[in-house]
Structure formats: C-alpha cells, structure tokens
N, C-alpha and C positions, 0 to 999 in steps of 0.2 A: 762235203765241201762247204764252207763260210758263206753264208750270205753276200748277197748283191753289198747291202749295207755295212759290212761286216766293218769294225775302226781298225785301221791300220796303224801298229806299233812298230818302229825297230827290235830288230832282236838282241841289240845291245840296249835298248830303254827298260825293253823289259826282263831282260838279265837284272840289269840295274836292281829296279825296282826290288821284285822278288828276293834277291840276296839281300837288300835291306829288309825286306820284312824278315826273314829268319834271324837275321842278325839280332832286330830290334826283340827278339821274341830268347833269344838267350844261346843261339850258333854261333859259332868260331867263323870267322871272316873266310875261312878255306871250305870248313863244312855247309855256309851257307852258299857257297859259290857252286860248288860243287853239286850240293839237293838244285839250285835253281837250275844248273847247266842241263840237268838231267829232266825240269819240267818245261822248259823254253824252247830246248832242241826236240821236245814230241809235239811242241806247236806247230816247229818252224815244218815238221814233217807232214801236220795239218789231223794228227790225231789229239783230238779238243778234247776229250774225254779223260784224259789223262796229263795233260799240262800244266797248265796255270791255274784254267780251273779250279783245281784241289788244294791251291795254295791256302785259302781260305781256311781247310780243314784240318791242315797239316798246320800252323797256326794258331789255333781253336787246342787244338791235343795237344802243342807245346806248353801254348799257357798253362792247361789244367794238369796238366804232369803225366798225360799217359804216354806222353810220349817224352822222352830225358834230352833236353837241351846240351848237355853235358855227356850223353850216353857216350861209351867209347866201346865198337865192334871189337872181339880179342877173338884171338885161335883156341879154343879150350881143348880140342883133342887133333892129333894130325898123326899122318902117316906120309909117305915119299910121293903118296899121290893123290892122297886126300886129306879135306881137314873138315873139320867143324867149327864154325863160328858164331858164339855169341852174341848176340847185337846190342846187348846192354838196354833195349828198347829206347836207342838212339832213331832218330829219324829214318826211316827205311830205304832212303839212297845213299846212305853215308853208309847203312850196311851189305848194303846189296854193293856198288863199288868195291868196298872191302876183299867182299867176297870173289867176284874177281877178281880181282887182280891178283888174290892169294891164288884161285886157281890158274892163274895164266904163269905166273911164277912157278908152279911146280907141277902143269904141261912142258911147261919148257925143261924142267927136269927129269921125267918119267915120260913124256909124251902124251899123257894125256890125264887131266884133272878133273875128279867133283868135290866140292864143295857144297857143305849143308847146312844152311839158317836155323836156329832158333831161335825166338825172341826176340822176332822182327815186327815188323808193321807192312803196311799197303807202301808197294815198292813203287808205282806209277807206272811206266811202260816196260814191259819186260823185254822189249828189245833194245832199249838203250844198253843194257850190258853184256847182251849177245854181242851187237857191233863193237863193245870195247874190246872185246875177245879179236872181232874178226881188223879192227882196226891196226891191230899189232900181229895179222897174219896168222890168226889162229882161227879156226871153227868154235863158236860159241852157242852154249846152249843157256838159257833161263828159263827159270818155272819159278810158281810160287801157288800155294794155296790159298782159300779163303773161306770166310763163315756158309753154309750152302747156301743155294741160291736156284741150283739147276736140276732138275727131275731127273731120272731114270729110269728107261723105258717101261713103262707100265706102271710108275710110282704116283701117287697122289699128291705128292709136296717134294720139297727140296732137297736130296742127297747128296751132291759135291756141292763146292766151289763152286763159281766161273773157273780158277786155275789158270791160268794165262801160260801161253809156253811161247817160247821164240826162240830160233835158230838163225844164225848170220855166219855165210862164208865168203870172204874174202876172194872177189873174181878180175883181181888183175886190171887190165885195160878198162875194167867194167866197174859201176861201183858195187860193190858187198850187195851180195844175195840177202836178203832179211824179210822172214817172218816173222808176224805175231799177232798170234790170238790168242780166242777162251776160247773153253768149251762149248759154249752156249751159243745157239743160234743165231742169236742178237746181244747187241749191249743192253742191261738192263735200263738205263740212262734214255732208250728210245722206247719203251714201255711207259717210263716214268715220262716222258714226251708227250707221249701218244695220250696217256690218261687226263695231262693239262689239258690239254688242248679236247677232248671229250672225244676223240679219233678210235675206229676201231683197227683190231690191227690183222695183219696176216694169219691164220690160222697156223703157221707152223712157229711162232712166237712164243707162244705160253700154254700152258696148261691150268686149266681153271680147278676148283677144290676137289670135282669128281674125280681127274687123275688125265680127262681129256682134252683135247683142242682146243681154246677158246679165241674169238675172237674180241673179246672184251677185257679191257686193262684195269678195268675201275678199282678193282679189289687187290690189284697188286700193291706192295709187295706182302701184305698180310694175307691174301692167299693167292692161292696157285705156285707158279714156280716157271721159270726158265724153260725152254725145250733143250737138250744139248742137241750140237751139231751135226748131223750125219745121224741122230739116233745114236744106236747102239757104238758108234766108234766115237761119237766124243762123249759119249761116257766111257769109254774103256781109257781113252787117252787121258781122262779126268781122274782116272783110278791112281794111272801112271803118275801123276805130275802130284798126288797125297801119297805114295808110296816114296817117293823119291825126296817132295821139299816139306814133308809134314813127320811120315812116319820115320823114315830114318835119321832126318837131322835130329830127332830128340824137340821140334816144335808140336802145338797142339794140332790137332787135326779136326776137320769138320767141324760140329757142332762145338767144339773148344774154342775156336777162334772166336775170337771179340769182334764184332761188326765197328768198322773203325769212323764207321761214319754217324752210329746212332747209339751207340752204347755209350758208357760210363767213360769218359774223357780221364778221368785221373788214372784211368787205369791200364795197363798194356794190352793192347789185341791179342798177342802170340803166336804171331803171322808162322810161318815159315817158308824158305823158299831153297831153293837148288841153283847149282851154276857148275857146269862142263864147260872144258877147254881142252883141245886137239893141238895139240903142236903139230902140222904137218911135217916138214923137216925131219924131226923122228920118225916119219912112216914112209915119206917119199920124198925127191927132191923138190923144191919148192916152186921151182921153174917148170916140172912137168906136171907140179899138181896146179896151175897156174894157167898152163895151156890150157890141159884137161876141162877147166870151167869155165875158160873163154870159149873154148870151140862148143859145150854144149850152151852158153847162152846164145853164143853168134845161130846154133842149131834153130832155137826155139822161136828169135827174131827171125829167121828165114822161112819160117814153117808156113804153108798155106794158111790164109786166113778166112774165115766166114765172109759172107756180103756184109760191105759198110764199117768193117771191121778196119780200121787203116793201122795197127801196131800189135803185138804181142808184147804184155809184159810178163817179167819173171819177178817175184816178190819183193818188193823195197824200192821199185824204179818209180813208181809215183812217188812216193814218199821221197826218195831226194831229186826230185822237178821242183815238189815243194819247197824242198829245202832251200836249193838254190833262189829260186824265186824269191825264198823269204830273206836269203840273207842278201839279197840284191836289192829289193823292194820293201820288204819288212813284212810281215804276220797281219793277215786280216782275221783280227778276234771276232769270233760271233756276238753278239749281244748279250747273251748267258754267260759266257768269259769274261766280258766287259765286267758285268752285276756282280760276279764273282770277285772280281780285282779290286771292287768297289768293298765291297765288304772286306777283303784282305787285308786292305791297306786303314781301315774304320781300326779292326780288328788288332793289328799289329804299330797304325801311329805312324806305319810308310809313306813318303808322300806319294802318290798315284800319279803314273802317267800322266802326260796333259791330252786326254782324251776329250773330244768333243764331247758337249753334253744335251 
C-alpha cells in the first residue's frame, strides 16, 4: 500500500498526462490512450510496480527505436480458433489489447481462443487483459515471458522468467474474479528496495551465487537470482507460461529475451506473450454459469474465519476497493512514482501534473 505521504492525483489528470507523453514521443492519439488506460488503471488498483512508473522506460525505448512508435500488431497466421500475432515491436499494450480482443472475437466464434505474441515488449499488468476478456463476459487468461531472473530448484543462477500469468472470471452480482502474478516469490523491485536501503531480506527471497538462501541483496541483480513461488510449482507453472507465450507463438525464449529495462534501447526485446478466451455461452447457459460463481464466492465470504480475521477475500476484491476509492478520491502515488513521472515528463516534454514539491 502507498505511503502515509503518498501525492494524490486524479485518475483523469494522470490519464491526461501519460497519453501526452506517448503522444509527444511519436503515438496515435488512440494508441497512446489506450498504453496510458492500461498503466493508470493498475495504479488506480494500487499495483505501483507496474503503472506509471514504467512510463518513463517505455518512453526512453520509444525515442531510441526499440520500441516503433508507428509499430502496427497484424494476424500473420490464424485458424477458427487461434491466431498469431505479430506486434511489429509496437508498444506492448497496443499489442497485447490486439491480442485480445482478436482472441475474444473468435471465442465467441469456436468457444474458446489462444492467441500467440511474437515480437512484443514488457506488457505491464497482465491482468488488465485478463479482465478485458472477463469484462465482455468471457474467462480470460494472460501470460507473458521474460529475460530469466528466477532460479530452479537446485540451480545456481537464473532459469525462467518472472512470467506473470493472470486469469479473470466474470462473477455476476460480484466484480470479476482476477489474478495475477509471477512466478517468483517476490517482485524483484523489492530486492532492488531492500539493497537501497542496505536491509536484509527474508531468507526465502533470493538465492545467492552458491545456488543457496540468502539473506543479503547487495549483489543482486548481478548475482543470485529470484526464488520461484511454492519451489518446484512455480517453476513448473514458469515452464507452462514459456511453452505457451514464448515457444509456441514463434517469440524468443529465455535467455533470447532483451532485458527491456537495461539493454540496448534501439533494439526489440522479443517479448513474447499468450491470451485465452472462454466464451461461456458456448459451453453453458450464461445465467447458470453466473449463479454457479456467485453462490461459490457468496461460499467463501461465508466460510469461518480465523481470530481477528473480519473478511475473506477472493482474488481481485482489494484491487477494486482500490479502484473505487481511486476513482472517487484519486491515486495516492508513492514517492518513487512521483521521481518517476518526474523524469517521464523531463524525458518526453509532457507537462507534469501539478504535484506538490
């Protein structure tokens, strides 16, 4: 959660803002709207890691051309229930969108779609396109790969991704079910925290160069590596989520992948990513699959709860309290958001919110 001090923005000021800076940086008035809708709305949900934050770097890769201002996502191969899409190494929410919506288009024609990325970028929240699936009443899946970062049980350094996956179903009276995570036990972002600030950290965090626990961050990210989640199962789900949005879409895989935040700016990362779409309607009536997930979340809020425990959530319900909140009140940025927006708008020539200083 945001700091006590944290500056509070509208989420219309910093929509604003944001679509100007891609604008200014060489985006179509629809495509920068669109990249901002997609890093404003993971504020408003209060995951800072992936917001506005990055506007900065996304930004930074337009200018120097690794990333195409002009890029335009195409279908290069399709079937009645699948397709492949291109991303021209256009900005990674302009193809990731794409990519849904093509697979939600023909779920609703076969009942259920995947869609496969190559020659993407660092997509930001992979649940924002999960919920556009589930927002139009369908079951949505996103993944995405990235350069490794995350050990393997018993590995000395870094074998996947993080990988991020998210799933979003649509619950009726309820808002949409939505996860999403990495693999990895932690954000690396809180490692790279921990090392500022000279903190040591949890032992089940990182693995130092022996291949073991450590509790010391100092040498990240040049050595050690990530713990995945659960050990051996989020690495197995890690495997899943390169088989699906690396190796089949025809993107690079693992060590292929361009670190999009420290590598060579002129040039494409080679993300790749994946998106499933469920039409339920094709598999059951919509009003019974509708019940079906209200009567098990109503289950879950009813369930005995631990001492001092006063609610049960089910995945997504903080994130839109947030939400609401923010679009009532506005977005309290943390500091490091702020520093960031500061540099975004130096970067891009955007005028900058009128942030206290």
């Amino acid at each position: 959660m945001p700091p006590a001090a944290a500056t509070r923005v509208s989420v219309a000021e910093l929509n604003r803002f944001a679509t100007s800076a891609f604008c200014r940086v060489g985006l179509t008035e629809a495509d920068a709207a669109a990249a901002a809708d997609v890093l404003v709305t993971t504020d408003a949900w209060g995951v800072f890691t992936h917001g506005t934050k990055n506007l900065r770097n996304y930004v930074r890769r337009l200018k120097a051309g690794g990333l195409r201002p002009n890029g335009r996502p195409f279908v290069a191969a399709a079937g009645p229930a699948w397709a492949m899409v291109d991303g021209d190494a256009a900005v990674g929410m302009i193809t990731s969108i794409f990519a849904m919506q093509t697979a939600i288009a023909k779920a609703r024609e076969s009942g259920i779609a995947y869609v496969g990325v190559r020659n993407s970028s660092h997509y930001g929240a992979a649940g924002f396109y999960a919920w556009l699936a589930a927002r139009e009443g369908l079951i949505g899946l996103s993944m995405a790969n990235d350069i490794p970062s995350v050990a393997a049980p018993g590995s000395r350094g870094a074998i996947t991704g993080s990988n991020p996956i998210s799933y979003a179903v649509p619950a009726g009276r309820h808002r949409a079910i939505l996860l999403d995570m990495s693999v990895a036990t932690v954000a690396g972002g809180k490692v790279y925290a921990a090392r500022t600030r000279g903190e040591s950290i949890p032992a089940n965090w990182l693995i130092g160069a022996d291949g073991r626990p450590t509790t010391d961050p100092s040498g990240y990210p040049q050595v050690g590596a990530l713990q995945p989640a659960a050990g051996h199962k989020g690495y197995g789900i890690a495997l899943l989520i390169e088989a699906l949005a690396g190796a089949l879409s025809g993107a690079a895989v693992t060590w292929q992948v361009g670190n999009w935040l420290w590598d060579d700016g002129t040039k494409p990362t080679g993300h790749g990513a994946a998106f499933i779409a469920i039409n339920v309607p094709a598999m059951m009536a919509a009003g019974e699959f509708t019940r079906r997930i209200e009567a098990l979340v109503d289950e879950i809020h009813r369930a005995p709860r631990a001492d001092n425990v006063d609610r049960l959530y089910v995945p997504g319900e903080m994130e839109w309290e947030r939400h609401d909140r923010a679009m009532r009140e506005g977005i309290s940025l943390p500091s490091d958001v702020v520093a960031s927006l500061r540099e975004a708008a130096e970067l891009s020539g955007a005028p900058l919110p009128d942030f206290p200083r």
